[in-house]
C-alpha positions as MATLAB code, in Angstrom:
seq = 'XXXXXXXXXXXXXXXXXXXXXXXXXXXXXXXXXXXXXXXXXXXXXXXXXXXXXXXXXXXXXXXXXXXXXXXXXXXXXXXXXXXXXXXXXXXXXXXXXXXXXXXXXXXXXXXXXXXXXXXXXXXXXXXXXXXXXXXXXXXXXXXXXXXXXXXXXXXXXXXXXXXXXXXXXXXXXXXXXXXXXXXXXXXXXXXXXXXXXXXXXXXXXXXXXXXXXXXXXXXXXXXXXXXXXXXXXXXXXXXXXXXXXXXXXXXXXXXXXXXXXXXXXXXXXXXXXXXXXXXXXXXXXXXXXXXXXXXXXXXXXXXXXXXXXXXXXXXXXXXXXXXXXXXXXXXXXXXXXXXXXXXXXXXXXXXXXXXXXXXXXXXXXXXXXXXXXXXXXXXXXXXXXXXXXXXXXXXXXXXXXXXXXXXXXXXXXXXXXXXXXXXXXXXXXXXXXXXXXXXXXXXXXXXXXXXXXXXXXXXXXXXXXXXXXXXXXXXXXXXX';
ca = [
      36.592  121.393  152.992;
      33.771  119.223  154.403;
      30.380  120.068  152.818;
      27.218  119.670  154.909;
      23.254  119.916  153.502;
      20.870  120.800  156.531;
      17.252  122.003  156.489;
      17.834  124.072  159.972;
      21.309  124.693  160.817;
      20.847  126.371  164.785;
      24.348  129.053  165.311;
      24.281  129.149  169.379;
      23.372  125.932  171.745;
      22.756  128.341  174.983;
      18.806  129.053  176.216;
      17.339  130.088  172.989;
      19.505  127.428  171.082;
      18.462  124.962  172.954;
      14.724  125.636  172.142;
      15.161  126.544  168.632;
      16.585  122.437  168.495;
      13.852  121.197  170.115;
      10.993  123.533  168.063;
      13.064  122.752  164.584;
      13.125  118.688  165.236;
       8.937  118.572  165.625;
       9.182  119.259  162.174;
      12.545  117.650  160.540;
      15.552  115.524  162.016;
      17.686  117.626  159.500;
      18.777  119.719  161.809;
      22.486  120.979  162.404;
      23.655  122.968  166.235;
      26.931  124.909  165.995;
      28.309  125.965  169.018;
      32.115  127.272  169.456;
      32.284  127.795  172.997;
      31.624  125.162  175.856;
      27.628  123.821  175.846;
      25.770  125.390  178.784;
      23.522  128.297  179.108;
      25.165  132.064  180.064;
      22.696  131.526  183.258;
      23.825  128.214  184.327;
      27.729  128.912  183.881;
      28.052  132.827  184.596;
      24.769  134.302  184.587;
      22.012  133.918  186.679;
      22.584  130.584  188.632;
      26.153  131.533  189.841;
      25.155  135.123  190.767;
      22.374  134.079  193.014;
      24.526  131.650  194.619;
      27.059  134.565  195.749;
      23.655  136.161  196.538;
      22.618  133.724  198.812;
      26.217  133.949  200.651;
      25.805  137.449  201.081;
      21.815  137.281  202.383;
      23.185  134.496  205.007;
      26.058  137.396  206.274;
      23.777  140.467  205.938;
      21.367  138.103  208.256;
      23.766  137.319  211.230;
      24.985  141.259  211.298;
      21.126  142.195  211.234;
      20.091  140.080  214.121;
      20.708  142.593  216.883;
      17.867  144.740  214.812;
      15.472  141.872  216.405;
      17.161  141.359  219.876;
      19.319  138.796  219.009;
      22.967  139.204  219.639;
      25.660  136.962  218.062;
      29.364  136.689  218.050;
      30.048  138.507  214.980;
      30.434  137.700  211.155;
      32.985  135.443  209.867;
      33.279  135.219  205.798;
      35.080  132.165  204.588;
      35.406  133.647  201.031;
      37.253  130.280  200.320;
      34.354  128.237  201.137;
      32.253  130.633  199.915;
      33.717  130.603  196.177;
      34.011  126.737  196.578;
      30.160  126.275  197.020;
      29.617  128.938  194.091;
      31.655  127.195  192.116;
      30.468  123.178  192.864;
      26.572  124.218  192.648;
      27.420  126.363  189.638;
      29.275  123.377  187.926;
      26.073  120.922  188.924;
      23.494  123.296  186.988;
      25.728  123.046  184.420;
      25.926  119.478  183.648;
      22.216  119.640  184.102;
      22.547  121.050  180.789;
      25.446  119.934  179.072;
      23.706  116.423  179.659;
      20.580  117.421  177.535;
      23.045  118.302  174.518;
      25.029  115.211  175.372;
      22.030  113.818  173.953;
      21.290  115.003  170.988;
      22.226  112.379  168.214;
      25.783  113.189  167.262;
      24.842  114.022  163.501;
      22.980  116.939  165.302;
      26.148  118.945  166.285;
      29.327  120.818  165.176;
      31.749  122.268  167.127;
      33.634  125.355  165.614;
      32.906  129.504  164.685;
      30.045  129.562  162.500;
      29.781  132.547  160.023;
      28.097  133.913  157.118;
      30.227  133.239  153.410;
      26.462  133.703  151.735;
      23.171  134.182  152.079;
      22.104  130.675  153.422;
      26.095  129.544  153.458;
      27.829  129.329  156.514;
      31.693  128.385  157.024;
      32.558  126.934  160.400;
      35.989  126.892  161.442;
      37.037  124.528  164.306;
      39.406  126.474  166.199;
      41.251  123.326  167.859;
      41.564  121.014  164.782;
      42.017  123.722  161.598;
      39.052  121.822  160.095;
      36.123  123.656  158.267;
      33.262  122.966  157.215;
      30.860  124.717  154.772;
      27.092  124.547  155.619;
      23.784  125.279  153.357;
      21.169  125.627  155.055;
      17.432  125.917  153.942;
      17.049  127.765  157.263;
      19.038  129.411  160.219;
      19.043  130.320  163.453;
      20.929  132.789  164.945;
      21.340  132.194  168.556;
      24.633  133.303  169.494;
      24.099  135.252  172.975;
      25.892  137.883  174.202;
      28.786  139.139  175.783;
      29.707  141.612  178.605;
      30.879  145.335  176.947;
      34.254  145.630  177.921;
      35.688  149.591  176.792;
      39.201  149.034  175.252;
      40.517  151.575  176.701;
      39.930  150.121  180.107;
      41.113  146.715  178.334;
      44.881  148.942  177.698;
      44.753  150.903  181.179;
      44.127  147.771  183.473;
      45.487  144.321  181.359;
      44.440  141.350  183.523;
      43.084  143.372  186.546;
      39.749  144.364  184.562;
      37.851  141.458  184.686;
      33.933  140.543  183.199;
      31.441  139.167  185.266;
      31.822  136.510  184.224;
      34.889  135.975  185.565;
      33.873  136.252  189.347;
      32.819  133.072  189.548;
      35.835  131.079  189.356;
      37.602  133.479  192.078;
      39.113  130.768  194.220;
      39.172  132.886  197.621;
      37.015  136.641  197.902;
      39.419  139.805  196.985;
      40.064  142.515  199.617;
      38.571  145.234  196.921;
      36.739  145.507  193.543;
      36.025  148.607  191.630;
      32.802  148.041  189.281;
      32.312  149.664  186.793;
      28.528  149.661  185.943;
      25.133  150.684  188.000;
      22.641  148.279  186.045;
      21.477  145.054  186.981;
      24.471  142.826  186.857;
      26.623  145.629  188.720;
      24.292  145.819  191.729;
      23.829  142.415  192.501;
      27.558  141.575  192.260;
      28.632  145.190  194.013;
      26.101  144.296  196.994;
      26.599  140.939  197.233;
      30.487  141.132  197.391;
      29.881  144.253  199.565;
      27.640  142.021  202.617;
      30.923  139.483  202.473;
      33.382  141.823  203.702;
      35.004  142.705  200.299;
      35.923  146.633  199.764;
      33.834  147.512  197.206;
      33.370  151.288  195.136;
      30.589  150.883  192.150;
      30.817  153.706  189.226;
      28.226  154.913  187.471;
      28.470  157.080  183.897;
      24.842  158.086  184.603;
      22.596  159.282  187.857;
      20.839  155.915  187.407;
      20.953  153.002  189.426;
      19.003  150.293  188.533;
      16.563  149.391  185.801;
      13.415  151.297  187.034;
      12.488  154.071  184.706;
       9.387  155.491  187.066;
      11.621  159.310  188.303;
      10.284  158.986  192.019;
      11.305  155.307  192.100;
      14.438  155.850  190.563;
      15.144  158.444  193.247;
      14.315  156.351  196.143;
      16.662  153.172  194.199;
      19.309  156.319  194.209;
      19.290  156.741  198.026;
      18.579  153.187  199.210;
      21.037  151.309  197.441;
      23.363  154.907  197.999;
      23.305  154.471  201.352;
      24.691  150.689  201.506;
      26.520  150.855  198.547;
      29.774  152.784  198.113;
      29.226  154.422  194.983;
      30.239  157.779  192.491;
      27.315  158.487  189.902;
      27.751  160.682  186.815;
      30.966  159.783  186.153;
      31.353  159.113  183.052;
      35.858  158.990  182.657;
      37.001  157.975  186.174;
      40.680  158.408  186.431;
      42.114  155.261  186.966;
      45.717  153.876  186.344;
      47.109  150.198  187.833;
      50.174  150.514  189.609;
      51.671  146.966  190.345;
      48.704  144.588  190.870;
      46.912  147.179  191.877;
      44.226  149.685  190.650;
      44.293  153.142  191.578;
      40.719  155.511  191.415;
      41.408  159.084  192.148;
      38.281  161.237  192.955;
      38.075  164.823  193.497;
      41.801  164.375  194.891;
      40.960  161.481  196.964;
      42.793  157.667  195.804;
      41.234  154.349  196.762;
      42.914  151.176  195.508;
      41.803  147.883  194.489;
      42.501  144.427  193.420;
      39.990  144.030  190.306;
      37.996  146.232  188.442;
      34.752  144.601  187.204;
      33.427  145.261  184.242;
      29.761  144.884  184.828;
      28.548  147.828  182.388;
      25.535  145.687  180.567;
      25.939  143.117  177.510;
      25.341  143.169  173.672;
      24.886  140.577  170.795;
      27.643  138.326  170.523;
      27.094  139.051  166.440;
      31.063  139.812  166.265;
      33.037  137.913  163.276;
      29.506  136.128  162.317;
      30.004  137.691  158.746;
      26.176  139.728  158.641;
      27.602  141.720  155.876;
      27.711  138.437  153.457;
      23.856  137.635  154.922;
      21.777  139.295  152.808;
      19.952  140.529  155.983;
      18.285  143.923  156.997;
      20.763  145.059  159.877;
      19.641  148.200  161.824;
      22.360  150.754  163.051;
      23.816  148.491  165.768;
      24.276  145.816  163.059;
      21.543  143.679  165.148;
      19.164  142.023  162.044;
      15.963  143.491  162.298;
      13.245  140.942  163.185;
       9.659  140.012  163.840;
       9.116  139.443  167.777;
       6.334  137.343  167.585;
       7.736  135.258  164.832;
      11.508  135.297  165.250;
      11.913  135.904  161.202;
      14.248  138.436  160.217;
      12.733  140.851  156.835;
      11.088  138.364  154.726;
      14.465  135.675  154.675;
      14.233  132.149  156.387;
      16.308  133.240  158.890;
      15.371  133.687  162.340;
      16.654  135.295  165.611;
      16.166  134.452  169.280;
      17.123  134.983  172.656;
      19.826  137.656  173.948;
      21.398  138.372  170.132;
      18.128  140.046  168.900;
      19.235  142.464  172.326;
      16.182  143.182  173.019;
      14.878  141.182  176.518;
      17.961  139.384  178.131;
      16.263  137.697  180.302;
      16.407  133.678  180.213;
      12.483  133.091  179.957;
      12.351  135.402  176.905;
      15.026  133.752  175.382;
      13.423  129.938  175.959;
      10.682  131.156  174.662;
      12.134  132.989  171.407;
      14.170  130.074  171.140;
      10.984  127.988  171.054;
       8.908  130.186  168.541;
      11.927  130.684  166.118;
      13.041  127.290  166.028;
       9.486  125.597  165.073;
       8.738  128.722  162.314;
      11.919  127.436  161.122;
      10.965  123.447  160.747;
       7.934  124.893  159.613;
       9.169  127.533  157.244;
       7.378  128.765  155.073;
       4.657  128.175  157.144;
       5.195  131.033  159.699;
       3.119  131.101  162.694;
       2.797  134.513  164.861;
       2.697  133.547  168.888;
       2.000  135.539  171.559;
       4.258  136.456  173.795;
       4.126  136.373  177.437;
       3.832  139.658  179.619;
       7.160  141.574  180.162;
       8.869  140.696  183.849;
      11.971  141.170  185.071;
      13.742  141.122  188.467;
      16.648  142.658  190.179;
      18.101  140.460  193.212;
      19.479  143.269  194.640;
      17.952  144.158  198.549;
      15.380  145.728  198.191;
      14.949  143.679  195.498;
      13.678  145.559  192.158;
      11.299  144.663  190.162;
       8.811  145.681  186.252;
       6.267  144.142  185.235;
       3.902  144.544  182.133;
       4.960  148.067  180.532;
       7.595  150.380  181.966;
       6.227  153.754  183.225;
       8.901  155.216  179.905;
       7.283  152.739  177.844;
       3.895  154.074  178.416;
       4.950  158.165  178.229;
       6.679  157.222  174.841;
       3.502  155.493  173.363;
       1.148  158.272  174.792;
      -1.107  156.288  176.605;
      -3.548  157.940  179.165;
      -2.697  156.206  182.565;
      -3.216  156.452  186.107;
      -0.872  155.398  188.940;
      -1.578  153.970  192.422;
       1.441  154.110  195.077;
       2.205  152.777  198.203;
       5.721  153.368  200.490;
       6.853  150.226  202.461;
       7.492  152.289  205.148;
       5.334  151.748  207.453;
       3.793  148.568  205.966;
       2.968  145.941  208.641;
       4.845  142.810  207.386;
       7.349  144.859  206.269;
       8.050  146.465  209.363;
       7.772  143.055  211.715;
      10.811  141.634  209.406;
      12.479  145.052  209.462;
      12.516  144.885  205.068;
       9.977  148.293  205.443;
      11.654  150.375  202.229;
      11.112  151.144  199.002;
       7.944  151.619  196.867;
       5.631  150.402  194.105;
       3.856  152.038  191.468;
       1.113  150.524  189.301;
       0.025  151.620  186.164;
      -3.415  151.435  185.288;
      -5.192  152.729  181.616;
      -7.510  155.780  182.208;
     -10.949  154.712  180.592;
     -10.988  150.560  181.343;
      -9.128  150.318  184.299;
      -7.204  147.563  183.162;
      -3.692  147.175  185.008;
      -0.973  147.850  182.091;
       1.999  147.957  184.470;
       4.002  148.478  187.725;
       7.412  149.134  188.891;
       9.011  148.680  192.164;
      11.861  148.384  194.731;
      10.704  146.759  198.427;
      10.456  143.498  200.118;
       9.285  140.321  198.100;
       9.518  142.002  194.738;
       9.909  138.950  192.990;
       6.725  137.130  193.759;
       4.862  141.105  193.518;
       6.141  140.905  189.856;
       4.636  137.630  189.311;
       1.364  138.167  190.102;
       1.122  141.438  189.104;
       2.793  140.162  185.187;
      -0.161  137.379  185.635;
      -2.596  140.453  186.209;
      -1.126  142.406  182.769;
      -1.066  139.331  180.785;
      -4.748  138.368  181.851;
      -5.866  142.072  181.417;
      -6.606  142.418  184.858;
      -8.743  145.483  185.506;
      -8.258  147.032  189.086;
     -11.732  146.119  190.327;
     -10.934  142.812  189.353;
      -8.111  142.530  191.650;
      -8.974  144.386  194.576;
     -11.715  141.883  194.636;
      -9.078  139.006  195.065;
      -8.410  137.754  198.285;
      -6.030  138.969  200.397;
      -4.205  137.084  203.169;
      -3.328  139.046  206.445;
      -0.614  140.137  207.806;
       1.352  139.799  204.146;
       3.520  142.131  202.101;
       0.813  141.861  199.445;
      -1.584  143.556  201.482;
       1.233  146.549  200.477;
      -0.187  145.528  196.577;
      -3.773  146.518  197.859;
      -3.008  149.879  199.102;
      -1.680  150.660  195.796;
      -4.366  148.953  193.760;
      -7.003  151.495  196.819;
      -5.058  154.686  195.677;
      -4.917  153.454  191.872;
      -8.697  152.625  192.086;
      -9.390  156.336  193.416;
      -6.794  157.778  190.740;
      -9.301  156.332  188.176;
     -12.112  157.282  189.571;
     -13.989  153.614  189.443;
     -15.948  150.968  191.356;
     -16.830  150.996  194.828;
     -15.687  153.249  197.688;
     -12.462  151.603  198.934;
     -12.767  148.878  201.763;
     -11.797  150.247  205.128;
      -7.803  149.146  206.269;
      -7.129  147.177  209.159;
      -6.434  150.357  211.121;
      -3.853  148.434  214.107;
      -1.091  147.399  210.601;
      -0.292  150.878  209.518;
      -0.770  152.675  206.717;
       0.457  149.707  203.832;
      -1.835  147.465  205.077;
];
């Protein structure tokens, strides 16, 4: 067996891999990435990139059989799910090697290919599935950066053999399926459930739960129920579906009812990919799940010179968390034991669903379970004027303001342009915005952030501060 000496040996080359190298080498070239899969980030190959590429498909369909709305009349929609799948795949492929070029870089001293795990605290044995070869590493430091994986049920695994398939999958579908059961009614299930749903494909989504989405605000949540509801085919709180495959085919059988379909997707959330990485020989402090319990604003786990970062640590997984985890546990560990605590960005995170959904700063659960006194300001896209003149007028957002300063600690939403509302309104939290403070920001007209200062009005009034509110433009309805 090979024996290697490293003073950072980096398990994981995705996001946070990636910026743990790059933080470890400021401080020493002695520095050892292990990857056993292919290099790439889970956004560039099946996460993010990919999905918003089928998202994009879908948007372009959903547009053409939406243009009567305006007075426009077309011929009809025509999918080419070949084509379709062929672009996914070919842009998909490009933001790949994007990436795979970067570690193509990296001096070839710098990597290892093969299954990293634990043997010993500070001893790790990697096994290189395609040659037999291992290799035993000591490392001064580590990094655990090892991602995570969709949650698959084994059950469903026995039921369904090949016709279950993870997210993942989807994206090297050659043609578009006729039907796809998916399992799920978080994040990753909505997008893919909508998106395949606006490009002709059959689609039933299952959830165990009366959620659907991510927002934890209960009058938000509602309206995600019924919006989404009433596009989306889709059987809440229910928790065992009765499914068997006959053939190539799945059967669901509700209330007496059977639908069939060609997949099932298993879109149900991730976890740590921590599996088989031997954290009983670690000497680390594990919590129930078996995830090492760590410092967020340092990236150490207990008081060892080890280190966790980006979607293992499960707590954001969200690609800018993990490059910056990556970032702050890889230089604490070229620094060790010089530990450095950084600050860490406001929370934001985005559902491309339409409406698309989106939180910023703390959750409106995050605030009830840390007993802060808060206000909230609301406004229905309804009848807001931009809103309405590109027929996107649904949804809602809710901002979250602290009783006694005023300062903005939050906001949750579904509507138009959620993903540039989250930004500024994260930049707001991060800054510790006070309402005042924003209302007195310029505001462009006629925008969907003009939606943003009717909430920050009835928020300001909630609270009880500053100046009587501004008179609306009374001709752009009530969200103006």
């Amino acid at each position: 067996m090979q024996e290697l000496s490293v003073d950072v040996a980096i398990i994981g080359t995705g996001t946070a891999g990636m910026g743990a190298y790059r933080g470890a080498r400021q401080h020493t070239e002695s520095v050892l990435a292990i990857e056993s899969g292919p290099y790439g980030t889970t956004c560039a190959r099946v996460g993010c990139m990919p999905s918003k590429l089928l998202i994009a498909a879908a948007e372009a369909a959903h547009a053409v059989a939406a243009a009567p709305g305006f007075g426009v009349n077309v011929l009809g929609v025509q999918v080419d799910g070949r084509a379709v799948m062929q672009r996914v795949r070919a842009e998909r492929d490009r933001f790949v090697g994007f990436v795979t070029e970067s570690v193509d870089g990296w001096p070839t001293a710098h990597k290892l290919r093969g299954h990293a795990r634990f043997v010993a605290p500070g001893v790790l044995e990697v096994q290189d599935q395609g040659s037999g070869r291992s290799t035993r590493v000591r490392a001064a430091r580590i990094v655990i950066a090892t991602g995570s994986e969709p949650v698959i049920e084994p059950r469903w695994q026995q039921v369904l053999g090949d016709r279950l398939i993870r997210n993942d999958e989807v994206f090297d579908w050659q043609e578009l399926p006729r039907a796809v059961l998916v399992l799920g009614a978080g994040v990753i299930a909505l997008e893919l459930a909508q998106a395949l749903h606006r490009l002709g494909v059959r689609v039933r989504l299952i959830g165990r739960s009366q959620r659907v989405g991510p927002l934890t605000d209960p009058a938000l949540q509602a309206l995600s129920r019924e919006i989404l509801g009433a596009e989306i085919p889709m059987h809440l709180g229910l928790a065992q579906p009765d499914l068997r495959r006959e053939g190539d085919e799945v059967v669901l059988t509700v209330a007496g009812q059977e639908e069939r379909f060609d997949w099932v997707l298993a879109a149900a959330g991730r976890r740590p990919r921590l599996q088989g990485l031997g954290l009983e020989l670690s000497g680390l402090p594990l919590d129930a799940q078996g995830v090492p319990l760590f410092d967020r604003h340092t990236g150490q786990v207990g008081s060892q010179p080890v280190f966790i970062a980006g979607d293992a640590n499960a707590e954001l997984q969200l690609l800018h968390e993990a490059a910056d985890e990556g970032r702050i546990a890889g230089d604490n560990a070229g620094r060790w034991p010089d530990v450095r605590v950084r600050p860490r960005r406001a929370p934001l995170a985005v559902v491309f669903s339409d409406p698309q959904i989106m939180l910023a700063g703390q959750s409106h659960a995050e605030l009830l379970r840390a007993g802060v006194a808060f206000e909230t300001g609301r406004v229905s896209f309804a009848d807001q004027g931009r809103s309405r003149v590109m027929r996107k007028n649904q949804g809602g957002l809710h901002l979250y303001a602290d009783k006694d300063s005023g300062r903005l600690l939050g906001a949750e939403m579904i509507g138009p342009a959620a993903e540039h509302l989250g930004h500024l309104l994260s930049w707001s939290v991060q800054r510790g915005d006070t309402v005042q403070q924003m209302l007195d920001s310029p505001f462009y007209h006629p925008v969907v952030e003009e939606g943003l200062r009717t909430a920050l009005r009835d928020l300001q009034r909630a609270l009880r501060m500053g100046p009587p509110p501004i008179e609306r433009c009374l001709d752009c309805g009530p969200g103006a």
